[in-house]
C-alpha positions in Angstrom: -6.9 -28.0 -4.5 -10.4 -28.4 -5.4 -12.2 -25.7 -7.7 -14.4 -24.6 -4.8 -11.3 -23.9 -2.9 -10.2 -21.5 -5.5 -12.3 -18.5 -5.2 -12.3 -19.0 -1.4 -7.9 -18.4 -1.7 -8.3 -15.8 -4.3 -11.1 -13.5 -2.2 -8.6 -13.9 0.8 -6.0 -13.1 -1.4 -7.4 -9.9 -2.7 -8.8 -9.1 0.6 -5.5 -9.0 2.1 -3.0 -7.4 -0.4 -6.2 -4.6 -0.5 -5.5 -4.2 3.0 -2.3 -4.0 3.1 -1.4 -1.4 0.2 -4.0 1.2 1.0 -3.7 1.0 5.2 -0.2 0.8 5.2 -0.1 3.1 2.0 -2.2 5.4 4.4 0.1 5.3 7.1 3.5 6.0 4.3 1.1 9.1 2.8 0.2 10.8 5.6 3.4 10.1 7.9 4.3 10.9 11.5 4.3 13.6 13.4 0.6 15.1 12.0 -1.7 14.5 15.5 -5.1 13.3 15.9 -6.2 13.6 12.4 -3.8 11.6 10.9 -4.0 8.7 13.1 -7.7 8.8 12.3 -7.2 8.9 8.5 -5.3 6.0 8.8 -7.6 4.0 11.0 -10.5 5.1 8.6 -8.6 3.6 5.7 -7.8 0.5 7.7 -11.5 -0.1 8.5 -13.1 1.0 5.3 -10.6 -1.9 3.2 -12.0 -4.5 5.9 -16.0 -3.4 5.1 -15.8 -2.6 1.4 -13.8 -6.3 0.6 -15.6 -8.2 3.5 -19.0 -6.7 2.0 -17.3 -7.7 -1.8 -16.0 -11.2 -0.8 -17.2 -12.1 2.4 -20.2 -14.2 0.9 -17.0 -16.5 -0.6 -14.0 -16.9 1.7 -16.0 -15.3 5.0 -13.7 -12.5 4.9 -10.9 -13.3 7.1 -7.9 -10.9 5.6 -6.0 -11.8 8.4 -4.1 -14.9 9.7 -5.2 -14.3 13.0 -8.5 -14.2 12.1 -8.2 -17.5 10.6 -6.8 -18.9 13.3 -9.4 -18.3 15.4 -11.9 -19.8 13.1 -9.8 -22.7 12.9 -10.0 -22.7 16.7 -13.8 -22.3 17.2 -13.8 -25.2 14.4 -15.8 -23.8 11.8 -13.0 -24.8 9.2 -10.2 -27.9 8.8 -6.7 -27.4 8.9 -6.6 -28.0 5.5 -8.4 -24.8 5.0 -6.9 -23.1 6.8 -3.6 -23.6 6.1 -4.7 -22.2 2.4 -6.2 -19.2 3.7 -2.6 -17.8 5.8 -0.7 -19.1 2.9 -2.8 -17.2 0.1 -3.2 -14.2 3.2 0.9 -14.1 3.9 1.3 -13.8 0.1 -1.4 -11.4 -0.9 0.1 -9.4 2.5 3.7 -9.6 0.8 2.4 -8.3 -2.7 1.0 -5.3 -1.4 3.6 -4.5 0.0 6.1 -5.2 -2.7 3.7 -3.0 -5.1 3.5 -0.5 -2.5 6.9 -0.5 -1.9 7.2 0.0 -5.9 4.7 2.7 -5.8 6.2 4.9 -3.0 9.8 4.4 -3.3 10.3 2.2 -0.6 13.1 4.0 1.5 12.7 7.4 0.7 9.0 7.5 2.6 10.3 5.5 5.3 8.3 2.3 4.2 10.6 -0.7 6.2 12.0 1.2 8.5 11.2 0.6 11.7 10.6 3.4 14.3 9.4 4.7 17.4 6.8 8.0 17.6 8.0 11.4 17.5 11.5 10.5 19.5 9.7 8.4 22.1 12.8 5.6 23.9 12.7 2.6 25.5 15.3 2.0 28.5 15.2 0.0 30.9 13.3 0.5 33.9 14.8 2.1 36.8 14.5 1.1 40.3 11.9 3.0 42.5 13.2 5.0 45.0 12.7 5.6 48.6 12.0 9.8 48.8 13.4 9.5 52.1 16.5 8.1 50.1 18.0 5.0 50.4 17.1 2.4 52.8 20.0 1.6 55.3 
């Protein structure tokens, strides 16, 4: 890759592993089952990564952090494939770093960090069929 490529990979690069170990280390700290305030402390730290590294780096990669994001540049044409293809590779491994150092940091298991669940005992089943409240139909 080119030099001018470089800083462009790395900015995405930090971008993204930012992201990813202080929202989701956000989410692991404060936990389930804490309301309204906790959701928004999360979002907050979500949104605050995205200004504070798009504001640091966004005058050198355009501050994608996402592969989605990047996609849809790629889409609107306003990069090559080539590009792009750099950016969700250096994104998907500054994703997994932040999440391996987070996973360091916090224990991994014992917060929960991996394991997926649903909120505060909410189920899935499947849907039942709607019924007549004059019963069933003859």
């Amino acid at each position: 890759m080119s030099n001018r490529i470089a800083p462009k990979l790395l900015a995405e690069f930090i971008g993204t592993f930012a992201l990813i170990f202080i929202g989701a280390g956000a989410a692991a700290v404060v936990g389930d089952g804490v309301g309204l305030p906790g959701l928004i402390a999360i979002a907050f730290a979500h949104g605050l990564t995205v200004m504070a590294f798009a504001f640091a780096y966004g005058s050198v990669s355009g501050g994608h952090f996402n592969p989605s994001v990047t996609v849809g540049v790629l889409a609107a044409g306003a990069m090559s494939a080539g590009e792009a293809f750099g950016y969700i590779i250096s994104q998907l491994i500054g994703g997994v770093a932040g999440a391996l150092l987070l996973k360091t940091v916090l224990g991994g298991a014992a917060t929960g960090l991996g394991m997926p669940a649903l909120a505060h005992n909410l189920a899935l089943s499947a849907p039942r069929p709607l019924q007549s409240p004059l019963g069933p139909a003859s």
